[in-house]
N, C-alpha and C positions, 0 to 999 in steps of 0.2 A: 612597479608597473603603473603608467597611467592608466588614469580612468577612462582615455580614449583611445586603447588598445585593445582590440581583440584578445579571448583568453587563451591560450594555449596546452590543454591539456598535458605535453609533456614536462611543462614547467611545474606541476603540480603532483603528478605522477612520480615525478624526483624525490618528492617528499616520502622516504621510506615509511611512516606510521599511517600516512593518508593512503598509501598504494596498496598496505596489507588489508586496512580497512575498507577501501574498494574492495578488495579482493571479496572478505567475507561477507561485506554487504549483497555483493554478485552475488555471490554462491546461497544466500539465505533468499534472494528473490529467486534464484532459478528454482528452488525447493516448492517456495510461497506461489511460484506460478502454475504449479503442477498439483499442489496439494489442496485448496479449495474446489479445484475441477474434479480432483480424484475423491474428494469424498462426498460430491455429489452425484458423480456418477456411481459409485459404487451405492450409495444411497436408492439411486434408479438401477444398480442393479439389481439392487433387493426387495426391489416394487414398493419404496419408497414415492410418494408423491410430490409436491413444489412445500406444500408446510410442511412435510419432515425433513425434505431437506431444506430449507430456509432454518429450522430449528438446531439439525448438527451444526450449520455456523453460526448461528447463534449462541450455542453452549461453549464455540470455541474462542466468541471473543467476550463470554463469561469472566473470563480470568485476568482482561483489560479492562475491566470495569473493576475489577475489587484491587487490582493491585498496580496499574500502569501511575497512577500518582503518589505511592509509594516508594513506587522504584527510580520516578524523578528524585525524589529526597536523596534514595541512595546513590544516584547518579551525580549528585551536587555535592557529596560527601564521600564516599568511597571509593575501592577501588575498579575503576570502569572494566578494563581488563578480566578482571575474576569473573565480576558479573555476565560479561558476554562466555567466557567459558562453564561457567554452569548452566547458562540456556543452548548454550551448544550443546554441552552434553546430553542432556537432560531432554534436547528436542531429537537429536541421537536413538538415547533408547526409546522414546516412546513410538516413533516410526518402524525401528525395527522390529516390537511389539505387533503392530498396526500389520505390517509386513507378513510377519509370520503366520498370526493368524486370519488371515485370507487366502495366502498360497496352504493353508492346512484346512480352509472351507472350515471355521472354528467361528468365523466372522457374524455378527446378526447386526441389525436396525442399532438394539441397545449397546453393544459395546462399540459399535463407528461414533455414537454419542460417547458414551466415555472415553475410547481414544481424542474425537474432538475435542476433547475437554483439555484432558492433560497438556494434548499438543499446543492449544493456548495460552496455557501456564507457560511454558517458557517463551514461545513467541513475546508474550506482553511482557519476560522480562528481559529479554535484548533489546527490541527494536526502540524504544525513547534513547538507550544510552549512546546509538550508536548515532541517532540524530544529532546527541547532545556534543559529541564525541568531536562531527565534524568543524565547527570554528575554534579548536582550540587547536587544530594541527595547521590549518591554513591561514595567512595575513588575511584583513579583514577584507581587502581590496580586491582578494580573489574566493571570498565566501561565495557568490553567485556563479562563478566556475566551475569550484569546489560541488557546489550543490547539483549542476546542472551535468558534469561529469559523472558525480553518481546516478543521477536521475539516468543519462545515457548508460551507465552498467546496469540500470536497474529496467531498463527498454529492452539492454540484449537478454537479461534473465527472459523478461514476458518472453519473447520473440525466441531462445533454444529451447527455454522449459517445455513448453508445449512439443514442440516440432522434438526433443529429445523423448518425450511421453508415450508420443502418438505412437509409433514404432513399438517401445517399452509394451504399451499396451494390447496392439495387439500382436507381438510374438508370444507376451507371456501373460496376457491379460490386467485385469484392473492390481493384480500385486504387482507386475512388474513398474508401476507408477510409484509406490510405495518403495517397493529395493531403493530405485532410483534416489527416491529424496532420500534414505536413511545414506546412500554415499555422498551424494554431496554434502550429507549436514559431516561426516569424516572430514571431507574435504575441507571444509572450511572451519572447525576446528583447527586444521593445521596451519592457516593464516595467523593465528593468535597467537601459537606458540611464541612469534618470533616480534610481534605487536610490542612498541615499549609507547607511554602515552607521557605527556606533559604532567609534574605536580598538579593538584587541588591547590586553585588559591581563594578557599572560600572557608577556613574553617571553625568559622560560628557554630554550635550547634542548638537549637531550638526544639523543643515537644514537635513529634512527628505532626500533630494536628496544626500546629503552630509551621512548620515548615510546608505543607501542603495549602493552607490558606493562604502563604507568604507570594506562592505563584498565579494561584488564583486571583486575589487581587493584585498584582500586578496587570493580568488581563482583563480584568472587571476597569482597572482604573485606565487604562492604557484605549481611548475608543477606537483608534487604526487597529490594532489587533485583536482586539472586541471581532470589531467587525470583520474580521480576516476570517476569523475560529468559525464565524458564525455562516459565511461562504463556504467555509470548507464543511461543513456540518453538512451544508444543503446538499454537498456535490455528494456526501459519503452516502446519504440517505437516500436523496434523488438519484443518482448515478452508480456508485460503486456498489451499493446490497441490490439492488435488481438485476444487475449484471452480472453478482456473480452468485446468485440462487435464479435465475432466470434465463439468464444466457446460456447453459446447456439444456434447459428445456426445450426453447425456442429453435436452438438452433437442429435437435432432436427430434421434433414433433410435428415444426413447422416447415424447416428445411431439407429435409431427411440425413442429416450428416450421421456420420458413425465418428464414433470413439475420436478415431485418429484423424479424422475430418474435421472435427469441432475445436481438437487441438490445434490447428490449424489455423480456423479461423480466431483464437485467441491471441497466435501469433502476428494477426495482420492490428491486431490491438496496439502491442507492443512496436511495430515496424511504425506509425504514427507516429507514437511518441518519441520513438526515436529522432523520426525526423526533424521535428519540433526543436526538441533539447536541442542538438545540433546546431541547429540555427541559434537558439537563442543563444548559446556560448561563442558562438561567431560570432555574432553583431548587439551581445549584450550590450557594448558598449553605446550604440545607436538606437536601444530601447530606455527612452526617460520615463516613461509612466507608467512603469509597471504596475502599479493598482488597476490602470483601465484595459492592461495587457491580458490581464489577467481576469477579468469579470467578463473581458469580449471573448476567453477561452472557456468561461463556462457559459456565456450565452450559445457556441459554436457549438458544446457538449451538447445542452439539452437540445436544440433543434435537432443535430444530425439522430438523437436518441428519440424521438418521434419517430424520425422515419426507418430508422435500423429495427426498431419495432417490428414494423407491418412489413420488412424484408421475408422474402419467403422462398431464395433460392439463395446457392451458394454463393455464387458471386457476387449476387446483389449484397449480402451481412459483408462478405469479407472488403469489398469496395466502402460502405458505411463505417465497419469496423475499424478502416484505418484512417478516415476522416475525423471518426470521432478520436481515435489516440494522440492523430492532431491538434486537436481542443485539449484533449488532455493532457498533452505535452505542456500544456502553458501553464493551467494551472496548479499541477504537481510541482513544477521549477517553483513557480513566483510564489506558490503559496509560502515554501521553505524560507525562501529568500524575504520575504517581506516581516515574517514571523521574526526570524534569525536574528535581522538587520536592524531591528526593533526592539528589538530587547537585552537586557543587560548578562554579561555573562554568569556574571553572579544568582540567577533564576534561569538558567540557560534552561536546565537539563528538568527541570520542576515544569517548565512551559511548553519542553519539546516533550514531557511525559503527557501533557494535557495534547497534545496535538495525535502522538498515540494512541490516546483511550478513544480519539474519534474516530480512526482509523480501522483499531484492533477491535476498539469494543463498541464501540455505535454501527458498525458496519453490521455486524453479525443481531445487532438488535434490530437495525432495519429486513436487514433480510429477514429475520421472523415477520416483521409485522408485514412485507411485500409477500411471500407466501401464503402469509395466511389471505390478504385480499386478493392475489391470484387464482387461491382456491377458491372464492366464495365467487368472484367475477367469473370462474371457470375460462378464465384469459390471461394465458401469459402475455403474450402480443398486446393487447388494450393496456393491462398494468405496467410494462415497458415502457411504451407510449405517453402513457399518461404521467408517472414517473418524468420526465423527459419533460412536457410541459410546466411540470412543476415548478424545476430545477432552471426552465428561461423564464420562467416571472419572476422569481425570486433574484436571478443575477438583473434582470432588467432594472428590479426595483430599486437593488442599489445603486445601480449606475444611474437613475433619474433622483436617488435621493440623497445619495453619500458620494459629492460631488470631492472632498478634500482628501477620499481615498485613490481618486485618480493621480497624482501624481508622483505616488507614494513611490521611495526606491528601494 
């Protein structure tokens, strides 16, 4: 394919190991889009406040912090396969657990933290491998397709998750959000079954300490991707942990939304990004700088994230909300892409583990530390806000100071 052709999704789709792993990627975001909403709400069902629930996701991305650059090592070494079916299972029972007892009213404060907990545990051990997973089924000339193709399954997850929840929960309450994900995690299990992946052609083996430094510095020495990691750092902390230990407060207290209202507006998140991806897999080829493409999708974040703030009717969040998924279309693509494109295969899966742990597990450490100054500001709305300010000085600054990242592909 030239490089000056538009990408074609069903050319890639063709590819049976990329289409099964779509598949299950889908199905773990439609789960992932329902279940930080649902164990915050149930958190506020249980008169939980913004610091206790900023701390269940905190505990949950506990388990990305001890072990997501571990699982790069095994990801660079092992068999990728197995490991996505033992965090399948494994995320399997502990939802069904979660499930149970809530529709048995068994449920309290402390075990929504220990199920958060568990349910981390596997999360942090699929999601790097499945990152690492994608350029070795696609040419390298359609990695940004590839990427931007999941990112579009990863758009419709946001956009049914919610909208499949809202219903779920109120026919049958905050369990029936729970049922839900423990079927899709069946679901998608049965993608694997039939998954065959490309040989390992890396089989050096090094001291585990020795294999985790080996991709660190690579990123330490590499300054483009330096600074990629360290953008997207801003965007998890400034953007993604307020939004999601804040954004059903806000939308609850400030807006008056109920349950299946708020899920709602999460899907006008996901309808954004959608749109975004789209385009950019259509006129990738007409996008040369994606470094600048991408620092102007997080300057677009933080502004619209000021004012989705101080929003205080329905319309108004879900109007912001899909401007901001806009912004965030760009930099969820280009971040993959630029990481991906940049780095050698041979530390693929070490690097996409380090991109993980900011994900999984800086995500949920911000949101502890956004609750707790929520609570002490006694303002969700102000620290949203303010948040949001952050997050456009910091992309500003690099675009006034890290000019050679602009043209990056």
């Amino acid at each position: 394919m030239s490089v000056n052709e538009a990408i074609r999704p069903v050319d890639l789709l063709r590819i049976k190991p990329f289409r099964l792993l779509w598949l299950n990627s889908f199905v773990f975001i439609l789960v992932q889009s329902t279940q930080r909403f649902a164990f915050v709400w149930l958190a506020l069902g249980l008169g939980a406040k913004s610091d206790i629930s900023g701390f269940i996701l905190f505990v949950m991305g506990v388990p990305a912090l001890l072990i997501s650059l571990p699982v790069g090592v095994m990801s660079d070494h092992m068999n990728r396969r197995v490991i996505l079916m033992v965090s399948q299972i494994g995320a399997l029972v502990i939802t069904i657990a979660i499930a149970a007892m809530v529709t048995l009213d068994l449920m309290t404060i402390r075990w929504a933290i220990v199920g958060s907990f568990i349910s981390g545990i596997f999360i942090a051990l699929g999601t790097p491998v499945r990152s690492a997973i994608v350029p070795t089924l696609v040419p390298r000339d359609k990695l940004v397709g590839a990427i931007a193709i999941s990112t579009i399954g990863n758009n419709f997850g946001l956009i049914i998750g919610p909208i499949a929840a809202g219903p779920a929960i109120s026919q049958w309450g905050i369990e029936g959000a729970f049922w839900l994900q423990a079927v899709l995690y069946a679901l998608g299990f049965l993608t694997l079954i039939s998954l065959r992946l490309p040989p390992l052609h890396n089989p050096e083996r090094r001291k585990l300490r020795q294999e985790i430094f080996g991709g660190l510095s690579f990123i330490q020495q590499n300054g483009a991707v330096r600074s990629f990691f360290v953008l997207l750092a801003g965007s998890v902390i400034f953007m993604i942990a307020p939004w999601i230990v804040l954004g059903p407060q806000i939308a609850k207290e400030q807006a008056g939304a109920s349950g299946s209202q708020t899920t709602i507006l999460f899907a006008m998140l996901g309808v954004g990004q959608l749109l975004t991806s789209t385009l950019i897999m259509r006129y990738n080829h007409k996008m040369i700088n994606k470094g600048m493409w991408f620092m102007c999708g997080l300057c677009w974040g933080g502004s619209v994230q000021m004012l989705l703030g101080q929003s205080s009717s329905l319309i108004g969040m879900g109007v912001f909300l899909f401007a901001w998924g806009m912004g965030g279309g760009f930099y969820m693509n280009l971040s993959q892409t630029l990481i991906q494109n940049n780095t050698p295969p041979g530390v693929m899966g070490r690097v996409m583990a380090f991109h993980s742990l900011l994900i999984s597990g800086l995500a949920p450490m911000a949101a502890l530390l956004v609750g707790i100054v929520a609570r002490k500001l006694d303002s969700a709305p102000l620290t949203f806000s303010g948040a949001g300010a952050l997050m456009l000085i910091l992309a500003v600054y690099f675009i006034a100071t890290k000019k050679h990242l602009r043209p990056m592909a």
